[in-house]
N, C-alpha and C positions, 0 to 999 in steps of 0.2 A: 651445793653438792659438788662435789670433786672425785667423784668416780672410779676411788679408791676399790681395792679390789685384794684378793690373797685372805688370810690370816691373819690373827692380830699377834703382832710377834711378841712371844714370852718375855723379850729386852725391856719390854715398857714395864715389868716388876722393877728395873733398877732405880726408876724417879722415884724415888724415897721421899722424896718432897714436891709432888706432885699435889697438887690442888683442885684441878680441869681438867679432863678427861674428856674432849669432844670428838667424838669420832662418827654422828649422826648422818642420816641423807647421803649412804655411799652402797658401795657393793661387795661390802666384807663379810666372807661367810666361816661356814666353818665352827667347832664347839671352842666355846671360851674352855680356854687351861685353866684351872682352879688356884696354883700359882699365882697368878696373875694379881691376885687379891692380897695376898699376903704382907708386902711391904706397903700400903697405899694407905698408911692411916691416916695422912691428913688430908685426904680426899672427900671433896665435897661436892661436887657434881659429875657424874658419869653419866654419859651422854654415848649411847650403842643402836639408838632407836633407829628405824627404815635402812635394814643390813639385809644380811641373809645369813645372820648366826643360826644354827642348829644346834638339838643338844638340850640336854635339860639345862635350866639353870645355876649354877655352880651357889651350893650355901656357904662357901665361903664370902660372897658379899656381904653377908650380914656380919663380917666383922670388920668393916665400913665404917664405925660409928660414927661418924664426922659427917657422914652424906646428909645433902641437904637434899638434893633435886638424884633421883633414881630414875631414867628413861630406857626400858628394854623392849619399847613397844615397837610392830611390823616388823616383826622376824619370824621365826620360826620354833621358838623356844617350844618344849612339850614337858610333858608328866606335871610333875608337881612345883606350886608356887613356894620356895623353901622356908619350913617355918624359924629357921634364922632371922629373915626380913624382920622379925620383932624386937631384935637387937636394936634398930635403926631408929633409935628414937627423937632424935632430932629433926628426922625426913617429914618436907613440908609435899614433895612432890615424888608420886609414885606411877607411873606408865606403863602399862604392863600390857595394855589392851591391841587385839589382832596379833596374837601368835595362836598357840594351840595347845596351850598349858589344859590341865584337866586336874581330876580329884576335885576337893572342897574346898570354901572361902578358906582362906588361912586365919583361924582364930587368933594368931599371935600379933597379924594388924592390929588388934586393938591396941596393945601398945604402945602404937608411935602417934600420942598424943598432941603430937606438932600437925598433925596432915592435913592439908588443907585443899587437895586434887589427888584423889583416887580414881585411878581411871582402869577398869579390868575388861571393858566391853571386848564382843567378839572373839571369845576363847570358848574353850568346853568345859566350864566350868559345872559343875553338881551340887546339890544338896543344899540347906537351912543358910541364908545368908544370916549372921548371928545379930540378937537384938543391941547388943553393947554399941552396936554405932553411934547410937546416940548419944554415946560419953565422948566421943572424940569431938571435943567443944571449938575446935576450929576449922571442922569441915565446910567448906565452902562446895565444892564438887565429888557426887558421886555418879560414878557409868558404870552398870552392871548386865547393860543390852547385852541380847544373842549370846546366851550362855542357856545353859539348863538348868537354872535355880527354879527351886521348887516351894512350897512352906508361904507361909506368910512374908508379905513385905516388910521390910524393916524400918523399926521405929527410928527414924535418921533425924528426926529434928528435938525429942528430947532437950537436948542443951546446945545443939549446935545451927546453926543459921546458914545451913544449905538452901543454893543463890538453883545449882542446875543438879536434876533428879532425873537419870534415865535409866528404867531398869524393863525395857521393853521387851518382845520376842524372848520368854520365859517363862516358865510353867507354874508361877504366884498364885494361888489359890485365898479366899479369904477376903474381908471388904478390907478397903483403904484403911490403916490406921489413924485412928483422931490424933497420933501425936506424930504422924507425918505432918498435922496443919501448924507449918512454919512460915511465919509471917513473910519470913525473905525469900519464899521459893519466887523463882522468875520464869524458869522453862520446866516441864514436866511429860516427860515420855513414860506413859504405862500400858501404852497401847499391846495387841494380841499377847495377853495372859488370860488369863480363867477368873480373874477379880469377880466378886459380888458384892451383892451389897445394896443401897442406896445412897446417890450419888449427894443429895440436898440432909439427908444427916449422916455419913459417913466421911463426906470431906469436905473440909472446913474452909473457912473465907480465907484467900492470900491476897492483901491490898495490892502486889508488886508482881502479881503472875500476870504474863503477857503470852505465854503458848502452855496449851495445851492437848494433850493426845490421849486419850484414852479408849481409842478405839478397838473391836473386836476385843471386849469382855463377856463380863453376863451382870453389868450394873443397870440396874434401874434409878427411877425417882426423877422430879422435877429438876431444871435446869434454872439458875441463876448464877452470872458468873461475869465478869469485868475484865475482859481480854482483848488482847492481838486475837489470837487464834486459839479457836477450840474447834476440838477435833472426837467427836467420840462416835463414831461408826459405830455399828456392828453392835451395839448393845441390847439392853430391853429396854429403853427408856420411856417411860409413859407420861401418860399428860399433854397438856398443851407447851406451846413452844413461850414463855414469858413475853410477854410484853416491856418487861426490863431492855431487854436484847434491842428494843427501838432506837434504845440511848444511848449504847455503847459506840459511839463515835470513833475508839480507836482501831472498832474488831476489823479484821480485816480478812479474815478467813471462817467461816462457818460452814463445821461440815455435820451434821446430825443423822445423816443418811442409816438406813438401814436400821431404825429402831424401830417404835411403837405410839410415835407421836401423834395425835388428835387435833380436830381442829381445822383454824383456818390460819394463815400466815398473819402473825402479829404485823402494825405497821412498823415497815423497818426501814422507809423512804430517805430516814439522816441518817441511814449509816453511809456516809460521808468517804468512809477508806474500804469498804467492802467491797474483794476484789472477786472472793471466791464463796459462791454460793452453792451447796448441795443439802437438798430435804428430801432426796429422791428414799424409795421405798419406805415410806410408811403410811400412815393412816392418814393424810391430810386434805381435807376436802374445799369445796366451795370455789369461790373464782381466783383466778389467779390474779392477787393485787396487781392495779396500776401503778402504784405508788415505788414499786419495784423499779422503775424507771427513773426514779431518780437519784438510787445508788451509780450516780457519774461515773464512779472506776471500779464497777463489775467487769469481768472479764468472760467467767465463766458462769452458767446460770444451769443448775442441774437439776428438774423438779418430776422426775421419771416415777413410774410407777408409784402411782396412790392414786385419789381419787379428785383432781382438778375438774374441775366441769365449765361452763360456759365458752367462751369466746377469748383465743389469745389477744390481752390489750394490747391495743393501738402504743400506748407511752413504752414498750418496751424498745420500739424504735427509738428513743431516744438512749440507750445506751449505746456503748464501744466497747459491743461484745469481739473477743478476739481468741476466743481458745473454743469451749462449746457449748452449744443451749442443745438440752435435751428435754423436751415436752412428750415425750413416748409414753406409752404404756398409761392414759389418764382416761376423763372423756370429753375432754373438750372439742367443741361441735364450732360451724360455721367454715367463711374463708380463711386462708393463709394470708396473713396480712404484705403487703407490696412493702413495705415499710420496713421487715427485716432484710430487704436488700439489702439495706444499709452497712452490711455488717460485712463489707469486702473483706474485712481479716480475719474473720470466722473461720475455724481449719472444722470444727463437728456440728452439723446439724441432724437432729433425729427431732420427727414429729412423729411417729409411725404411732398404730396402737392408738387410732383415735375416734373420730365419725368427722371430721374435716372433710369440707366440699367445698366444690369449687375446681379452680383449678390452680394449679403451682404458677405463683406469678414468673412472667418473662423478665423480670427483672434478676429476679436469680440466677440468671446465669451473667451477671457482671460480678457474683461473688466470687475474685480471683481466690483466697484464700481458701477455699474449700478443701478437703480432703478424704472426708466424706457424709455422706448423705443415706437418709432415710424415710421416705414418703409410707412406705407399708402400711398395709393394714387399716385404708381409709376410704370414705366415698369420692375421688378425686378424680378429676375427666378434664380432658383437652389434651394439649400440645403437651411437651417438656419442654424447660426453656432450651432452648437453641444453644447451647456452647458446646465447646469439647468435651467438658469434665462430665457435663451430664451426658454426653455423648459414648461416655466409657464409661459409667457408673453400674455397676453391678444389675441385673435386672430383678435381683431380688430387693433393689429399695425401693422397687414401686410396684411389685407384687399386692395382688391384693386389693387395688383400687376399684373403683366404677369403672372405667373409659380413659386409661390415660392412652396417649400413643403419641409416637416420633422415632426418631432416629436411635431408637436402643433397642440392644437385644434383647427380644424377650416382648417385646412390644409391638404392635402393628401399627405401621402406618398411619399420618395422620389424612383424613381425605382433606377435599378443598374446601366441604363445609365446616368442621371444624378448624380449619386455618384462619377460614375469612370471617367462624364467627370470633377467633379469640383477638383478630386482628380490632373489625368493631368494636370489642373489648377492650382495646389499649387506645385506641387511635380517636373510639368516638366517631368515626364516620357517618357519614348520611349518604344513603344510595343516590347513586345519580339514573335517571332512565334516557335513556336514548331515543327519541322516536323521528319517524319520516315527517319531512319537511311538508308534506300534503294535512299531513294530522295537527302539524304544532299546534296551530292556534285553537281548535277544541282543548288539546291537552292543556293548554296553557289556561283557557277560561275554566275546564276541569279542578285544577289545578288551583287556582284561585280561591275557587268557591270551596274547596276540602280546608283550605288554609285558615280561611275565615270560620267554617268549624271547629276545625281541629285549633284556634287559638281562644275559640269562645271556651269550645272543653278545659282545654289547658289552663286560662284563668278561674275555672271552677273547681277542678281538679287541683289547683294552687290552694286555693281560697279554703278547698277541704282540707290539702294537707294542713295548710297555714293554724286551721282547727286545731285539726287531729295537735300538731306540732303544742301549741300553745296549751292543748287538753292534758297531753301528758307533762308538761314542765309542772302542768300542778301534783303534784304525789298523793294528794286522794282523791283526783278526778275518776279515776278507774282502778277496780277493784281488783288484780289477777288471782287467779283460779286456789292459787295458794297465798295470798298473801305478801308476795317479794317484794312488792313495789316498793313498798316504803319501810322495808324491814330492816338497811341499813340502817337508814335515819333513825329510827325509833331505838334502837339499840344504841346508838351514838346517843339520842338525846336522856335515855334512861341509865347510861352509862352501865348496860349489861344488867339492869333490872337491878339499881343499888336501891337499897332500903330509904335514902333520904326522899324518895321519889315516889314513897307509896302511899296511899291517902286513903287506905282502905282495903277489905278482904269481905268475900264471899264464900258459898259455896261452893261453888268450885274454881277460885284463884283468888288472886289479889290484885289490886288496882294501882295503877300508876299515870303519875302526871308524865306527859312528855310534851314538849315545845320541840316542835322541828323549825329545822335553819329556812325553810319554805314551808305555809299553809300554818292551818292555826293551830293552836292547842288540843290536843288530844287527850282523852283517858286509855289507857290501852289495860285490859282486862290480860290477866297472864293466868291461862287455865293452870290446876294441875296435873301432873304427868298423867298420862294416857293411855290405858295398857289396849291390846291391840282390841277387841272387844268394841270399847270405847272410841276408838281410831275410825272402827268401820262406821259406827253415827255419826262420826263427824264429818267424815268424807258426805254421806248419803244427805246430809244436811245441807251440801254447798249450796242448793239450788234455793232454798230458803232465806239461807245468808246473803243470795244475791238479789233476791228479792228486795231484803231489808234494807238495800241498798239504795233502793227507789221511793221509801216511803218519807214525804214530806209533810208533817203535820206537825203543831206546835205543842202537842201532848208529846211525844216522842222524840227522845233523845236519839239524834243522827248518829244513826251505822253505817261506817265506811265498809269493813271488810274482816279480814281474818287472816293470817298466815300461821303455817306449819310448816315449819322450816328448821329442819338441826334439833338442837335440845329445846327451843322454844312456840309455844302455842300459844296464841294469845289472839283476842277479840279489840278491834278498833272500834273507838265512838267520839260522838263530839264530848268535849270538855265542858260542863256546866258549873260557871262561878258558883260558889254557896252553896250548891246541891250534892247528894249524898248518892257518891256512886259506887258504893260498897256492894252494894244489891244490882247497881246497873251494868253486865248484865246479866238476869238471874240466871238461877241453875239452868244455860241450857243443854245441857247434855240430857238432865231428866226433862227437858221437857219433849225430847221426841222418846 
């Protein structure tokens, strides 16, 4: 850039033999003289781009013919694109994008069947971009962002093997064209238009797409796709999220947000480059995978409004989160794990919008990178951690809890019994008593004798949990109320109720072999759907079912339990070699 500056003086008509014309990256303003064009036939590059020309475009350019390379992009140029420019038919390069040209595409482009980088983005361009693109067989790039084209997209890949597609922030109505599926597309911007459609048959496979955008349309349909980045906000997208998505090792960006997605998060533990995670606002339920902790170079983890439930895992501590986790708006219950201290480069943290209890760990406040926070809208009590930043943090991020209090506005005071209980909370302390020298030695024999109690307890109490502990490693030692215990496993061992796995059908379901990774073989009975009627017997029946759970005799076939859970209802039993459990276990729904 050389800082050139004035007018472009009409004397440069006199190079008659002029071939290069660079006069880019300056501060030349002012309307091109039309002149200027007239002696310049063997000119092949003019180069005007990042000026401050004004002025419509002069149609004497298009008697150029020799132009290879056209640059009149970042100025100010306006009205209309002149349909001369279709003179230029040897031009490989056309730059026209960020001034404030307007009217319509110029249909005489089609002409210069050399083009090979159209670029018209950010002008105010109007009306039908024309379907002919697709004849100009060596378009490599087209930009048609931030303009106000209207009409269906254009069929651009026809005959030509466009590499970049951006026709974003534009008023395209209509699904994707199938003969947009150009094998060579690489990047794809078709984000905020009015597109519809269906996303899994409207647009077709690109072996060679590595981004894309298609957020804030009205597309629906299932998602399979083999990316860097995909990007489709703001749509209707229904279904579950693929299980495909587990393998794509190079994705690196996945934003699905704001659709109509179902379900539970596929395992997506190897996505290996995955930096940027967002599922927030849709339909997506159940717990929040651990296995999410081992995408090593997440950064950001966004999983805001929908329906998460359980307890945030422990392995999410194992990333190096550094931009923000937002768990807001779900219902996930329990403590705030100590564990995401870990995340000192963290600038957003939002839990708000949950039933989390407990209280906000004291380690939080060694999260130097903070900038902001949100506790809201939880059962949470005790202290705040002790730093400055939560010291100034808004009092509406902790609005809404149980009991929290400290040094913020908006908050009362914490007393000394909850200091010294959250203190024995971190520290583990054991009280010490003090007493006069005249009392020690009762206290002391006192003392003794509770010890010797309190360790016989202790080793019983051990001995119990060491039980309890050992009863549940087994998955059909105990039966819960619905069925969860071993409902992973079962679904992993029947791989989602596949048909190689059925050995049999009743009355009211079908039967399946499952072998879990622990305990033995199972038949697990898979009711059929249940309409609510049906739902109420079968609630009203648990106490039956828990019964059946205690009976040991060698006529009967051992019943562990039952789960209802999500789209599956099904009855657990022992597994009997040779025997016919088509019928096992019968109708029971008619039998209450």
């Amino acid at each position: 850039m050389n800082y050139l500056s004035g007018f472009l003086p009409l004397s440069l008509a006199n190079l008659t033999q002029i071939s290069l014309l660079y006069v880019g990256n300056n501060l030349i303003s002012g309307e091109l003289d039309p002149r200027l064009f007239s002696n310049w036939n063997r000119l092949r590059f003019l180069e005007l781009h990042n000026n401050n020309f004004t002025g419509m475009i002069p149609s004497e350019i298009g008697l150029l013919v020799n132009l290879v390379e056209l640059a009149l992009s970042s100025n100010h140029f306006h009205v209309l694109i002149p349909s001369s420019f279709g003179n230029l038919t040897e031009l490989t390069m056309l730059f026209l994008h960020q001034n404030e040209c307007s009217g319509t595409f110029p249909h005489s482009l089609l002409n210069c069947n050399l083009l090979v980088e159209l670029l018209l983005f950010t002008n105010r361009l109007s009306g039908f971009v024309p379907q002919g693109l697709a004849n100009l067989t060596s378009l490599r790039e087209l930009h048609l962002s931030e303009n106000n084209f209207s009409g269906p997209l254009p069929q651009v890949c026809q005959g030509a093997k466009v590499q970049l597609f951006t026709a974003a922030f534009n008023n395209f109505t209509g699904p994707i064209p199938k003969k947009l599926a150009c094998t060579s597309l690489v990047r794809v911007r078709l984000h905020n238009n009015q597109l519809s459609g269906s996303l899994d048959r409207d647009f077709g496979v690109y072996p060679n797409l590595n981004y894309c955008k298609l957020s804030h349309n009205r597309l629906e349909g299932l998602l399979s796709r083999n990316l860097e980045q995909l990007k489709v906000a703001g749509n209707m997208i229904k279904g579950e999220i693929p299980e495909e998505f587990g393998k794509l090792n190079r994705l690196a960006v996945l934003d699905l947000s704001s659709n109509q997605l179902v379900g539970k998060i596929p395992k997506i533990g190897k996505l290996s480059s995955l930096e940027d995670l967002d599922l927030s606002e849709n339909k997506l339920n159940g717990q929040i995978p651990g296995q999410l902790g081992e995408c090593s170079k997440l950064h950001n983890l966004c999983l805001r409004k929908s329906y998460f439930n359980g307890s945030i895992p422990f392995q999410l501590g194992y990333l190096t989160l550094q931009g923000s986790l937002d768990l807001s708006q779900n219902l996930l219950t329990q403590q705030i794990l100590p564990e995401l201290a870990k995340f000192t480069m963290l600038e957003h943290l939002n839990v708000s919008h949950n039933m989390l209890s407990g209280s906000i760990p004291s380690l939080f406040g060694t999260m130097t990178g903070l900038t902001s926070i949100d506790f809201s809208y939880n059962d949470l009590e005790g202290p705040v951690p002790d730093s400055g930043f939560f010291h100034r943090a808004s009092p509406a991020a902790f609005s809404n809890n149980k009991n929290l209090c400290g040094e913020v506005l908006g908050l009362k005071p914490c007393s000394n019994t909850s200091v010294e209980k959250e203190t024995r909370k971190k520290n583990h302390n054991v009280p010490i008593i003090i007493v006069s020298a005249s009392l020690s030695w009762l206290i002391l024999s006192l003392a003794l004798f509770i010890l010797c109690a309190l360790s016989r307890r202790a080793k019983r109490s051990r001995e119990s949990k060491e039980a309890m502990v050992s009863e549940a490693r087994n998955p059909l030692s105990v039966v819960n109320y619905d069925g969860k215990i071993v409902y992973e496993d079962i679904i992993e061992a029947t791989e989602s109720f596949d048909e190689k796995y059925c050995i049999g059908s009743g009355g009211s379901g079908r039967v399946y072999k499952a072998k879990l990774t622990l305990g033995p073989i199972l038949a697990i009975k898979k009711l059929l759907c249940l309409d609510g009627e049906q739902m109420e017997k079968l609630r009203s029946f648990t106490n039956e079912i828990r019964a059946l759970t205690e009976i040991s005799h060698k006529n009967i076939v051992k019943f562990y339990g039952f789960c209802c859970h999500g789209p599956h209802k099904f009855l657990v039993y022992d597994y009997i070699e040779r025997g016919s459990l088509a019928d096992v276990p019968r109708d029971d729904m008619k039998a209450k």
